[in-house]
N, C-alpha and C positions, 0 to 999 in steps of 0.2 A: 504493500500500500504506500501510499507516496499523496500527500497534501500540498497544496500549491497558495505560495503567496504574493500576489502582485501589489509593487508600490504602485500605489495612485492617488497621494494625497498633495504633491502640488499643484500652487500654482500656473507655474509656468509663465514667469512675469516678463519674459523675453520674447513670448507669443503674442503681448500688447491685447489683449483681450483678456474679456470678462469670461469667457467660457475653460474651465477647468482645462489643461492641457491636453490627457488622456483622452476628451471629448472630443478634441480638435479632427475631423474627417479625412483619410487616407481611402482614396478608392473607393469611397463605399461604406466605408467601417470607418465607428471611431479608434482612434490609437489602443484603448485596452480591450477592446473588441477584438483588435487584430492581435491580443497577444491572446485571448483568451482560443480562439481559433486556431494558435499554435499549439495544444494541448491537442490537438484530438488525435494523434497516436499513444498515449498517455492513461488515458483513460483514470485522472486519479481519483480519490476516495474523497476529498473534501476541495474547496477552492475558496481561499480568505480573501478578499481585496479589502488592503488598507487604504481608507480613506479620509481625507482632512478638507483642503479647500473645496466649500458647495458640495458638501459629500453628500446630499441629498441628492442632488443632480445628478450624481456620477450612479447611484444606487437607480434611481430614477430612470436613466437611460438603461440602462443595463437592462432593468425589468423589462423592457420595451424589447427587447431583442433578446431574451431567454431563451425562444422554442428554436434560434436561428441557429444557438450554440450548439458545438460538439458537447457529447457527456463529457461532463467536470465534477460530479458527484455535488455533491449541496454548495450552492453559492451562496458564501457569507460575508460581514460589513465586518470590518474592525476599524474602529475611531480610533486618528492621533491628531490630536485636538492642535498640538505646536508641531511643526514640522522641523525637527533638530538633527536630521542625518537619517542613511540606512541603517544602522545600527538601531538608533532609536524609532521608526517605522518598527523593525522586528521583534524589537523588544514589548513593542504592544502587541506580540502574539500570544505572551507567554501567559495569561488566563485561559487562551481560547485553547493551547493545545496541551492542556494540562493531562496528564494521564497518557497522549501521545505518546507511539512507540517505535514508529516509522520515519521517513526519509520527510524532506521539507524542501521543497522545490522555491526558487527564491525569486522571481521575475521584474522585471521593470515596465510599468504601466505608457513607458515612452519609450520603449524599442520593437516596433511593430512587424521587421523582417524576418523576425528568427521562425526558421523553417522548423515545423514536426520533426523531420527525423531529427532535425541536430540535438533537441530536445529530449528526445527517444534515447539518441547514441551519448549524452550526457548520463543520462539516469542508469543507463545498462550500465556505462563505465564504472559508474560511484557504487553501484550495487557488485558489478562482479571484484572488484578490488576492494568492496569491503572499508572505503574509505570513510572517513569523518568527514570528510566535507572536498567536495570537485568544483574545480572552476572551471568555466568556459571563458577560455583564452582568443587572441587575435595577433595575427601577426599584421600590422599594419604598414603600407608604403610610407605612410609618416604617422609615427606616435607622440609626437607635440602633445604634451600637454596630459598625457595619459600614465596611468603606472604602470612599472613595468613587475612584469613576473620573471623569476628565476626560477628555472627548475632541474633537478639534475637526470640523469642519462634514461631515468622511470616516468620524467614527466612529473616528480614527486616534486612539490612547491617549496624552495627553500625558503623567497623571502618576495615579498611583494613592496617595492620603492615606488612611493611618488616622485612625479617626474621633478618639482622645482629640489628633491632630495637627493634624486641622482647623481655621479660625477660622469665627467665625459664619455668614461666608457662605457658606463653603464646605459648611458644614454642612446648605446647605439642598438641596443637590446631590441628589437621592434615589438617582441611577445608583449600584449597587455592585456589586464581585465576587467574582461567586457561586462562587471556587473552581476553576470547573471551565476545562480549558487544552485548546490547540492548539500545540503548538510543532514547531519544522523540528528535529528532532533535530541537524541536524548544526550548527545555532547553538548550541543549550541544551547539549549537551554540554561546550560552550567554557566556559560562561555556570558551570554547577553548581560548578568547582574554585575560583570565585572568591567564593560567598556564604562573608559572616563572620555570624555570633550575635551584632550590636551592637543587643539591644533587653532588657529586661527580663526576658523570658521564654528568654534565652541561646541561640534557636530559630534553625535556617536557613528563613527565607522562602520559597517560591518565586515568592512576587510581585516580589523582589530583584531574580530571576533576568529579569524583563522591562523591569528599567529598563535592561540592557543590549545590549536586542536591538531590531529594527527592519526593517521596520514593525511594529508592533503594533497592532491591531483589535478593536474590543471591538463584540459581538452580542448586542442584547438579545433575552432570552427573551421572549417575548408574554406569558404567564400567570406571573407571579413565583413561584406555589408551586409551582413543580417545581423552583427548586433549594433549598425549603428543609431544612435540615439536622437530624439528630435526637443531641439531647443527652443529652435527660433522659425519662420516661416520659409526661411535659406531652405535649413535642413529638410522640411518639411516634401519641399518642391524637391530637392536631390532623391528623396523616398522615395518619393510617386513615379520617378521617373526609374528606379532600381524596379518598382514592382511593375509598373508598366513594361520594362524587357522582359520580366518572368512570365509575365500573363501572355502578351505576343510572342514569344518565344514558342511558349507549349502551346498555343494556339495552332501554330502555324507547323508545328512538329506533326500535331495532330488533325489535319489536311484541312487547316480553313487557310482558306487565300485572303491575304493582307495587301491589299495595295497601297505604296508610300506610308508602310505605316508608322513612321514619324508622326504625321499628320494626325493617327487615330487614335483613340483612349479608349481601351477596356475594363471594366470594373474585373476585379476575378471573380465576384458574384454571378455573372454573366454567364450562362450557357451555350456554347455554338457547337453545331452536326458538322462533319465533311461535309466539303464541298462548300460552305458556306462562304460569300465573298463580301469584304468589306469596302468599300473605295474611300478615297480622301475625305480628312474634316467629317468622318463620320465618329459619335460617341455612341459607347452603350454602357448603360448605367443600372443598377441596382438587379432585381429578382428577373430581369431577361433572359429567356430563351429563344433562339432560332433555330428554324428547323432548318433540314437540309436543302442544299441547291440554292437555298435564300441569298438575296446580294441586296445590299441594304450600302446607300447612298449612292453617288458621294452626298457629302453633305448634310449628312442626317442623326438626329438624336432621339434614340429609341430606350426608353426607361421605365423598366420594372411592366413590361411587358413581352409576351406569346406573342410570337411570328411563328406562322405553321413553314412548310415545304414550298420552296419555287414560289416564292413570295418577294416582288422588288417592291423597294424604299426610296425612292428619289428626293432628294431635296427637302425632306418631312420631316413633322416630328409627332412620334406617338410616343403617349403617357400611361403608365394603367389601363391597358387595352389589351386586347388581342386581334389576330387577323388572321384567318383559317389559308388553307393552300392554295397556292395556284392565284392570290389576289393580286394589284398593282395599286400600288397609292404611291401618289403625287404626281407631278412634282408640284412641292407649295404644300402640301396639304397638313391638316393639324387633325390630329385624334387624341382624346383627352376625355379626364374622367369616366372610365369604363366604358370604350366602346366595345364592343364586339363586332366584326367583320365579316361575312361568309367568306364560304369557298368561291374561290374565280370572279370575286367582285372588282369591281374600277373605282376606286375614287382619286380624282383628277385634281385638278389645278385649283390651286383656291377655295379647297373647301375644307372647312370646320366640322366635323361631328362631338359632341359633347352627349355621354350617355346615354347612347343609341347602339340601336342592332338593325346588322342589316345582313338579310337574309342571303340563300346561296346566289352568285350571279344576278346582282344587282348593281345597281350603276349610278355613281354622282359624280359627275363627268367633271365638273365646273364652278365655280364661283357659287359656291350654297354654303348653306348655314340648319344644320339638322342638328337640335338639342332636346333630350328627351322622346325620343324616335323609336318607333320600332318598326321597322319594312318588314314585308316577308322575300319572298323568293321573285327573282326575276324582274323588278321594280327600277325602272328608271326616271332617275331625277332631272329635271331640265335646266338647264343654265338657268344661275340666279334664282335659284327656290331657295326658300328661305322658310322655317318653323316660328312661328313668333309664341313662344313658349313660354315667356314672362307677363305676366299684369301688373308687373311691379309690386306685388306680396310674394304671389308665388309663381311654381313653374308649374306647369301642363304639359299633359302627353299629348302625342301624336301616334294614331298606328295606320300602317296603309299597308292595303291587303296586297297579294300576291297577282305581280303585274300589271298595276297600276302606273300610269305615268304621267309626270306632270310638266305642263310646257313651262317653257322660259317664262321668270320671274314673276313664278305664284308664290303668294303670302298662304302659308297655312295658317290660321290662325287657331290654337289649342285652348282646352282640350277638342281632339278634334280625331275621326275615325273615317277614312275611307277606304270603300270596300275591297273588292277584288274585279280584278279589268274596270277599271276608273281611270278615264282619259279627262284632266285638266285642265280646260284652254289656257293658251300663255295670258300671262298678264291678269290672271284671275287671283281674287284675293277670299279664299273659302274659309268662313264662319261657320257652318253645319255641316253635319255629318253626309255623308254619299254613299247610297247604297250601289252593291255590285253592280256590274254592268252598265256603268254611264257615265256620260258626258257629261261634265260640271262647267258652265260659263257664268263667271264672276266677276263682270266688268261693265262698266258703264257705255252704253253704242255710242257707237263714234259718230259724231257730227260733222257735217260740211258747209260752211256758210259760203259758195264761189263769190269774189270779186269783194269780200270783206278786208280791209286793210288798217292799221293808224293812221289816222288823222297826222299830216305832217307837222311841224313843231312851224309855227309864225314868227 
């Protein structure tokens, strides 16, 4: 069994915002979201998150995104009311894991790349070596500013120096630690009563906490940037773009086609089939999935929405929606707030749908505005139809039965039901309901006065 505990009670006052740092959004996830995510080959028995700044919020978020998580076994709060060091975050463990007899996984609530396995291969190390406590190490192209670890020919930790402690040679050491811990809880709990605040920044260590324990082990990570840490908005943008090669990387490994993809942004929430093509300046965002053969943009931002099979996205943006096989939307067009789409349907240039369904092979070709909608099958819309679905209290439905069409620039006015084979005239603006089979004209007859002119101006 193995217990996990992530700091996340800073601020984060370098990030210039009121929102808790570990809140701050990577991809999709907030930052202790994405560490929490990194647990899930781990599988462990409990998960503490220490919290301090807005820890209502940080608890609060979290709830919100529970059923997203991998199993972490029961997710718990621990207050640290003052924020005084790593050391002193863990040291407000020691109520909660009282009686504890197992390993104590040690995380940071701002380092959001650390991959499952490295995680996996930490914990396997510190178990099958039997150690008091394992470090995960890096060997950095520049360790400015970082401590360095020594260890000898076992990888076994002789001595961990801060960098302004160093001498020159030691400086050249690149191995440092990244932070992230293993420890035999029933050593470190000895270990925590004993750190003092004898540094500058009057802080308890937890690195303190390992010069008294034994064996100690240090594990380098293979790829350095996954444990690096996010301070400021710099670092932030340098992440998204380390997780952005991962996400495109496997993506394209796993036969989606990426055009210019510089140009594109994948959430790793995101699900895409073979086959699937992405063109420039396209983003996809949150709970999406595409199905296969699909080619979505250029241009386009599809978010926390279902695209079935052989489905093109031109220049569009869908939100919360879905669109069945075989459809075409856009170019230009917006879907928003739960649409749903049929199979092999058209929507075209300039057009709006908001909380509408539109049945298999139906068509809104052009410049319309459908809110609150429900088509059925084979329904075509005509340039410039428009739902008027507000009375300014509330909204009203529209349903229009199967094969119904309606000419250019008719006002539906809701709530409002037409039937099945209901022909439209353009320009009509329909307040009552239409029974199947007819022709509905809604418009004022046009008049002709010949040889009627203005009066010229004198």
């Amino acid at each position: 069994m193995v217990a996990v505990a992530i700091l996340a009670a800073g601020r984060g006052t370098r990030m210039k915002s009121d929102l808790p740092k570990v809140l701050h959004s990577l991809g999709g996830r907030s930052l202790v979201e994405r560490v929490l995510h990194s647990l899930s080959e781990i599988n462990p028995s409990r998960c503490l998150v220490i919290v301090g700044y807005q820890g209502d919020r940080v608890k609060d978020s979290l709830a919100g995104v529970i059923n997203h998580l991998p199993p972490i076994g029961s997710l718990e709060f621990v207050e640290q009311t003052e924020q005084l060091g790593t050391g002193h975050a863990v040291q407000q463990l020691l109520p909660h894991l009282e009686g504890f007899a197992d390993d104590l996984l040690v995380l940071n609530g701002d380092v959001p790349l650390l991959r499952p396995q490295t995680i996996q291969n930490l914990l396997q190390t510190h178990k099958t070596n039997q150690n008091a406590a394992t470090l995960l190490t890096a060997h950095l192209p520049n360790p400015k500013g970082y401590g360095r670890v020594f260890c000898n020919g076992q990888n076994l930790v002789k001595e961990i120096v801060e960098d302004r402690d160093c001498t020159p040679a030691q400086k050249q050491n690149r191995r440092i630690n990244a932070g992230v811990y293993c420890f035999k809880w029933s050593q470190l709990e000895k270990v925590l009563p004993q750190l003092v605040a004898n540094n500058d920044q009057q802080e308890y260590y937890l690195t303190d906490a390992v010069k008294f324990m034994a064996p100690v082990m240090a594990v380098d990570v293979e790829d350095y940037q996954e444990i690096l840490g996010i301070n400021d908005r710099k670092q932030m943008a340098s992440a998204y773009e380390i997780l952005q090669e991962r996400v495109k990387d496997s993506w394209m490994a796993a036969g989606v086609t990426l055009i210019h993809p510089d140009t594109i942004t994948i959430d790793d929430t995101v699900q895409l089939s073979p086959d699937v093509v992405v063109e420039p300046q396209t983003h996809l965002r949150g709970q999406t999935v595409i199905g296969a053969g699909s080619r979505i943009g250029p241009g386009s931002l599809i978010e926390n929405s279902s695209i079935g099979e052989n489905v093109t996205v031109l220049y569009s943006v869908v939100t919360d929606s879905a669109v069945k096989n075989g459809s075409r939307i856009g170019p230009y067009a917006h879907l928003r707030g739960h649409v749903e789409v049929g199979e092999s349907c058209r929507v075209g240039n300039f057009v709006e749908l908001k909380n509408s369904t539109l049945g298999d092979r139906t068509n809104v070709a052009h410049l319309s505005y459908l809110g609150d909608a429900t088509l059925g099958n084979k329904v075509n819309i005509g340039a410039g139809t428009i739902t008027a679905n507000y009375d300014g209290v509330k909204k009203h439905p529209t349903t229009i039965g199967d094969r119904t069409k309606t000419g250019s620039n008719s006002v539906l006015v809701a709530p409002l039901t037409l039937g099945e084979d209901v022909t439209v005239a353009a320009g009509s603006v329909v307040t009552e309901d239409v029974p199947d089979d007819s022709l509905v004209i809604a418009r004022s007859r046009q008049v002709i006065k010949p040889g009627w002119r203005l009066n010229p101006e004198e």
